[in-house]
N, C-alpha and C positions, 0 to 999 in steps of 0.2 A: 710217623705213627699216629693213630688216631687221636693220644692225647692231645699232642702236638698241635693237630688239624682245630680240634674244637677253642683249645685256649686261644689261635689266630680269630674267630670266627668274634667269641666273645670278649677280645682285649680290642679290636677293632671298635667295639660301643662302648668300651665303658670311661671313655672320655666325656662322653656326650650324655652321658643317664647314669645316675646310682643304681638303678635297676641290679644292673646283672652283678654289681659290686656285695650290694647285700644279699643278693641271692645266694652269692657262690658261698660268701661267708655263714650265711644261714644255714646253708647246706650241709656244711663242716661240720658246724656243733649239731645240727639234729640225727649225724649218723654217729658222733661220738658222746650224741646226750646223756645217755648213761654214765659214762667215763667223766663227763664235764660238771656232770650234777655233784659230784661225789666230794666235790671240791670245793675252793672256797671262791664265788664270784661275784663282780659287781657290774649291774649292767645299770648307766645314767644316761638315760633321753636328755634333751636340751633344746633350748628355742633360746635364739638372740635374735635381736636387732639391732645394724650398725647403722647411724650415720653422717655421712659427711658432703659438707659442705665446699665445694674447691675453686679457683679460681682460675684453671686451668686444665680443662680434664682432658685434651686433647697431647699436653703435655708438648704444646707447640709453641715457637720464638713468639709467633708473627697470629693475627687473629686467634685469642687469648676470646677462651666461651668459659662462660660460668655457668656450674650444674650440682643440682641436689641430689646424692645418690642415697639412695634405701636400699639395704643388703639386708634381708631376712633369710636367717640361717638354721634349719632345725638339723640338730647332730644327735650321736650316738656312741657312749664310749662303753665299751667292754674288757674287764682287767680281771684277771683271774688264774686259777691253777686246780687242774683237776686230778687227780691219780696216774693220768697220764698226758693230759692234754694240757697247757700254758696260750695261753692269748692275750693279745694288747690290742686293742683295737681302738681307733679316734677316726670318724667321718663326720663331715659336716656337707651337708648341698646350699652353695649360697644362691639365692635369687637375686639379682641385682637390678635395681628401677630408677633409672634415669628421668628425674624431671623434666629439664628442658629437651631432649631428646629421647624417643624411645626408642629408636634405632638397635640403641646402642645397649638396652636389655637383655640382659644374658643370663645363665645357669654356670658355676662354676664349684666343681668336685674339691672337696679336700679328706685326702686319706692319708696316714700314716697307722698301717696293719704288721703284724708279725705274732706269729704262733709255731709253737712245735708239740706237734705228736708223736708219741712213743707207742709206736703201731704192735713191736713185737717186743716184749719188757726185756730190756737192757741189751738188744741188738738193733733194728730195725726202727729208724725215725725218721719222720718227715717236716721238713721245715718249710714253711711259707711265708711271703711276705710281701708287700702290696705299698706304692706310692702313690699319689695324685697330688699335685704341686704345678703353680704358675712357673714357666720357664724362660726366661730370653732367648729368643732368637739371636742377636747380637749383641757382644758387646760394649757396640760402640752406637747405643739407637736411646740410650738411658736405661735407667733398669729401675723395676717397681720394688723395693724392699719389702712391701707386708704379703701375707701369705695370700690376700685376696687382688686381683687386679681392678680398682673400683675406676681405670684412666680408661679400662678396655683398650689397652696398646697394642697397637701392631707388633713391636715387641715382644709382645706377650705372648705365649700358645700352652696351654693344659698339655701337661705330659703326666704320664702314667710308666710305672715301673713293677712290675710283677716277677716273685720267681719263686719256682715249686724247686725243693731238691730235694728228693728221697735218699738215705744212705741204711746204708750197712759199718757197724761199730763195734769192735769186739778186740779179743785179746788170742793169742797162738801162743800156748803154752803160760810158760809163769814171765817171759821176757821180751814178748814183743804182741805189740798192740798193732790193730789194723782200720784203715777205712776206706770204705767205696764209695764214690757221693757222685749223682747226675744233677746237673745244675742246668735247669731252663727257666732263661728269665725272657724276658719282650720289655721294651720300650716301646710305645707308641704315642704319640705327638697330635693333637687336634688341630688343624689349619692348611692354608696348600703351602707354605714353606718349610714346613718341619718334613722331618723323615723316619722312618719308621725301623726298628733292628731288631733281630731277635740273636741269643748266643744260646749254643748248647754245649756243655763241659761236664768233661767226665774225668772227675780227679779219683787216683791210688796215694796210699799211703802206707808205707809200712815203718817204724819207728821200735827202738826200743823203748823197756815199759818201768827200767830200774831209777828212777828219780834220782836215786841220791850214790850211784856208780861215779866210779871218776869218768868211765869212757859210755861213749853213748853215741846212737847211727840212725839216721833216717833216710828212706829211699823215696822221694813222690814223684810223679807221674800225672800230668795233665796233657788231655787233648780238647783243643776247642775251635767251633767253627762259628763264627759273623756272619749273618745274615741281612742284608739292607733291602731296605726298598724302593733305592737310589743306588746303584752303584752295585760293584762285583763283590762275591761275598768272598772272607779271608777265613785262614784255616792256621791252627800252629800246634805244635805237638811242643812239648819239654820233658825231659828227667833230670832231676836231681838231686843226688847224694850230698849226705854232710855228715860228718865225722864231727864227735863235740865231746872236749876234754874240760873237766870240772879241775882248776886250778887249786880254788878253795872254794869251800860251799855256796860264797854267796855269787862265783866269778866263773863262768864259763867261754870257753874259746872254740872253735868251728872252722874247719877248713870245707869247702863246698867244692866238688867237679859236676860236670853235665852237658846237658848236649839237647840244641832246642830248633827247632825246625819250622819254616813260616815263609807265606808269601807273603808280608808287609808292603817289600820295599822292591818288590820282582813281580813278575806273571805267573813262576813256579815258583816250589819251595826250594829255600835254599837253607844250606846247614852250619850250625856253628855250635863252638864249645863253648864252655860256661866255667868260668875259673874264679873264687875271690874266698872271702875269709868273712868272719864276724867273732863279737863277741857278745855278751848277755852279761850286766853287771848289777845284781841285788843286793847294794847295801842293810835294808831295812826290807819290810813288808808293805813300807809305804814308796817307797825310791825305787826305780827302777831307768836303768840306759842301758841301749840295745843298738848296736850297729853293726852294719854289713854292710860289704863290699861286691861288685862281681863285674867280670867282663864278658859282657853280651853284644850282640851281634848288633847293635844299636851304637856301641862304645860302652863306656863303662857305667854303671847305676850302684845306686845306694840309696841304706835307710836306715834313717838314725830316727830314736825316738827317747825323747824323755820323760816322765810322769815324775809327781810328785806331790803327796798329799799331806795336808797339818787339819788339824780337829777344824779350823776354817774354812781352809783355801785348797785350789786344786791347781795343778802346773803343769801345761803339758808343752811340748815342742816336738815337730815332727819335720824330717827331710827327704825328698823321696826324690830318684828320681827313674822315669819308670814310661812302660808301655800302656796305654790303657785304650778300650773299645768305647763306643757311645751309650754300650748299657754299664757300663763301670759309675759313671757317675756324669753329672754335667760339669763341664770346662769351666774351673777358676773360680768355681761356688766352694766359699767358706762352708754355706751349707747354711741350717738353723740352729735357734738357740739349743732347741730336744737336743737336735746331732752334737751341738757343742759338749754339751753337758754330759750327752751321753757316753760321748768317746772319754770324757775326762774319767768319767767313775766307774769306765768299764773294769778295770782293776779290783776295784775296792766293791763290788757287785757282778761278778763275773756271769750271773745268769739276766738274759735279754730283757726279758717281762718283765721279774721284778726290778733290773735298774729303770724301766721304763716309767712304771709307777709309782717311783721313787724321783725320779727327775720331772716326771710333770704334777706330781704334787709340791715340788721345789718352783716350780715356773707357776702354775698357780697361787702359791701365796704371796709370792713378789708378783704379779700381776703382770706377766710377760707369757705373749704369748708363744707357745710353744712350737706352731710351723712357721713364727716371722722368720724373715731371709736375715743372716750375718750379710751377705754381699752378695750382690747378681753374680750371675756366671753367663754362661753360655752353652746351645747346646751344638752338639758336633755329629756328623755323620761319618764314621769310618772307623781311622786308627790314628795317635798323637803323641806322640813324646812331649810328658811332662815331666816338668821340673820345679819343684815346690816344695815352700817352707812355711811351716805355721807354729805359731805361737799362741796359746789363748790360757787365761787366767780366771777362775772362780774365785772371789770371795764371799763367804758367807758367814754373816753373823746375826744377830739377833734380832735386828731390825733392819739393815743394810744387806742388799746383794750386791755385787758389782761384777761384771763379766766383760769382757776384753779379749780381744781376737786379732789378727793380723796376719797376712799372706802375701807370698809372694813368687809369682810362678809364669812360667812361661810356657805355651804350646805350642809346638812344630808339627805341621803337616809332615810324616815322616813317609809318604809315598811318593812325594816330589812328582803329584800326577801318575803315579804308575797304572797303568792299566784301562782299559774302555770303561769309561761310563762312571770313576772313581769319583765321589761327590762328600765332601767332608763340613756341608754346610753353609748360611752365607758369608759368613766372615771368612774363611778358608778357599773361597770360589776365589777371590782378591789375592789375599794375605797368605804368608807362609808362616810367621812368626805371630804371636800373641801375647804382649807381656799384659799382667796385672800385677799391682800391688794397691794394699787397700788393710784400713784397720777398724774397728767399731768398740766403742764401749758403750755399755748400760748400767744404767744406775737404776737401783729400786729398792728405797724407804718408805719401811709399815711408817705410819704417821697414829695409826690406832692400831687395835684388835680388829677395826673393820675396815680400813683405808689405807691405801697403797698409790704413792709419787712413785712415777717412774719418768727417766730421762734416758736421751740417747743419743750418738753421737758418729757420726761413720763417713769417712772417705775414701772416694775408690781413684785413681789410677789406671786406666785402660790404652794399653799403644802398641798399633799393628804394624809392620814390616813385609815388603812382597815388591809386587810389582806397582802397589800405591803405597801408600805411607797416612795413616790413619789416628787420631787421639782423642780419650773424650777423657772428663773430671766428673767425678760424681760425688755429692757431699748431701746430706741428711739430716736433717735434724727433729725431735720429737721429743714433745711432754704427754703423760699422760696421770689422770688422776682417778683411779679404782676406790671401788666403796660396795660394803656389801649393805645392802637393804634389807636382807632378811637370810637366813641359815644355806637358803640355795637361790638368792637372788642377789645378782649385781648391777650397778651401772656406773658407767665412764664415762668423760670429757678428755680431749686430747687435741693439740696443734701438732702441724707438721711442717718443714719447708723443704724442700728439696730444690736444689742448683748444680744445674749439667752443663757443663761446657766444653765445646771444642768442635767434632765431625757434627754434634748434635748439641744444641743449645737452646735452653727453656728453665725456665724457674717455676714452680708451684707452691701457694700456698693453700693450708687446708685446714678446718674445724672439722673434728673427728667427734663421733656422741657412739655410749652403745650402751644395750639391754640385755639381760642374759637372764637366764631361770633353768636350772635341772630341777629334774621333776623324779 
């Protein structure tokens, strides 16, 4: 459809130019200005400047070059709530200026966007949402931890994730609630080794609406199609039922049947049933475990999850194991601090915006930034059976942050080659199998009302399986010392080391400096 057409035309550039990023977003609030004004909002320009000094910017064993990079950053944050409109918006454009080489001068996006509109009051809403983040190409080439790539690694490539979903929301009589939701998202990737996906899904839901019944049913419904720009596109349909018995109030039980259809692992679709159980256990309002079972056409998957929060600290633990596309997420990324933070206190802030600007006013007073990377990942073209467990920890007190992560996961090419032209990336051209495991902590002590020590600490884990046999270690280290200057100006000093070894091997050291002003 047309929309369709034009979103391919403009997500194609907006790797390469903020242009059309602020546009489209411009665009947004001047047709909902009315609606946006009405509200309470805060919109902060900004201008930094990083920089750093390194000893190795090629990020190579063997002739080791020393370069001064200058990254001049002007950004734009938008947080707000209108009568019917909510937005969170953070972009920055880095410039980055290579002393001893100019070569190597570059332009590089950073977006983390999401907003939703309430197009028709209390039916009809649209949600959108927007990423731009440095990606790995492989996992096994080193991976760049900070949000900005200052090595310009081949590793490295600018990926963008965008996705519009219009739905329909409502209720059918006094007992049963309904939804209809189309989900178009696009990945696209800057460089000639990445690859480009777009998915379209269109999910049903019908559910009952009595909260506190002992018995309780939901019927959903998803169809979805993969689109690459490498390889043959995939298609899979699912329904499934669940039946959920309230034991005692805080303890619910679920029996699930279904029936899900997909050419993953064939040239056509092929069908299967869907059988397992869960439960839902609410001790408190602060506690929560959740697990389920199911046997799918893959073998069997599951997903346990546990939260758990005290006036300091936040506890989350998560098991999955599961199917996912290339626009789902990148391969074996913890993700960042935001995501961290944000998946922990999604509970306890159940609306997106506002835990937004709740979590990166928590990440700017402990002086962390909020797109650095928890652990590289990797990106992937196709479809993969993962398997993964994560742990991560908030503490938060008075003067002390400390956050803590850990993962551990594996990804299978799950088409074994199936099909003409099947391309699942580089590390999967080789390899079948993917393991990572990897943990990070950070530390971050106000020292004043205006200065902020932070430390950091993360090892990664990476070994591939196939027809080679592949391993790297990756280990990081960083200080950093924050201080504000005046009410909206700061500036920083920080070291770094990083040590990779194994398929790829190099050590770097780095003096890191930076300037910042919102205006």
């Amino acid at each position: 459809m047309d929309t369709d057409m034009d979103m391919d035309t403009d997500m194609g550039m907006a790797t390469r130019c903020s242009v059309p990023i602020l546009a489209a977003f411009g665009a947004v609030l001047g047709m909902m200005a009315p609606t946006a004004l009405a509200g309470d909002w805060q919109i902060v320009p900004s201008i930094s400047v990083n920089e750093t000094a390194t000893d190795n910017v090629g990020q190579v064993k063997k002739h080791r070059e020393n370069d001064w990079i200058t990254d001049i950053a002007p950004g734009i944050k938008i947080n707000g709530r209108g009568d019917r409109l909510s937005l969170s918006f953070d972009y920055q454009l880095h410039g980055l200026h290579y002393a001893n080489d100019s070569s190597r001068n570059n332009f590089q996006n950073s977006l983390n966007a999401m907003g939703t509109l309430e197009a028709l009051e209390n039916w009809f809403f649209i949600d959108a949402s927007a990423m731009i983040s440095q990606q790995n190409l492989s996992a096994f080439s080193g991976s760049t931890y900070s949000s900005v790539d200052t090595n310009n690694s081949d590793n490295r490539v600018e990926t963008a994730t965008y996705q519009i979903a219009p739905y329909f929301r409502g209720t059918l009589g006094a007992s049963t609630e309904y939804l209809l939701r189309y989900n178009l998202s696009r990945t696209t990737s800057d460089g000639n080794n990445a690859r480009n996906a777009k998915t379209r899904q269109l999910v049903g839901r019908l559910a009952s609406t009595k909260e506190f019944s002992r018995f309780g049913w939901s019927l959903d419904a998803n169809s979805q199609k993969d689109d690459f720009e490498q390889g043959r596109s995939t298609e899979s349909d699912l329904v499934r039922g669940t039946l959920t018995y309230r034991i005692v109030p805080q303890l619910r039980a679920s029996l699930i049947a279904g029936r899900e259809s997909n050419d993953y692992t064939s040239l056509n679709k092929e069908s299967h049933t869907i059988k397992g159980a869960g439960f839902e256990w609410t001790p408190t309002e602060r506690t929560l475990l959740a697990a389920s079972y199911e046997d799918r056409f893959f073998g069997d998957s599951n997903s346990i999850t546990f939260t758990h929060r005290t006036p300091g600290t936040a506890w989350k633990y998560t098991q999955t194991k599961d199917v996912y596309t290339s626009t789902d997420q990148s391969s074996g990324s913890v993700g960042t601090y935001f995501g961290l933070l944000d998946s922990m206190f999604s509970s306890a802030i159940p609306d997106p915006v506002a835990r937004a600007a709740y979590v990166n006013a928590m990440l700017q007073n402990s002086g962390i930034s909020p797109n650095a990377s928890l652990q590289g990942g990797f990106l992937t073209t196709g479809v993969t059976l993962q398997k993964r467990k994560e742990l991560s920890l908030a503490l938060v007190g008075a003067r002390n942050t400390v956050t803590f992560a850990a993962t551990r996961s594996e990804n299978q090419d799950i088409s074994n080659g199936t099909g003409s032209g099947w391309f699942l990336g580089t590390d999967f051209s080789n390899l079948e199998s993917i393991k990572q495991t990897g943990a990070s902590v950070n530390w971050s002590h106000n020292l004043s009302g205006l200065s902020t020590l932070t430390g950091s600490a993360s090892r990664l884990k990476n070994k591939g399986s196939g027809s080679s046999s592949v391993h790297t270690d990756e280990t990081m280290y960083t200080v950093n010392f924050l201080t504000r200057l005046g009410p909206k100006t700061s500036a920083g000093l920080g070291v770094r080391r990083i040590e990779v070894d194994g398929s790829t091997s190099y050590t770097e050291n780095a003096l890191t400096g930076t300037f910042s002003h919102q205006f």
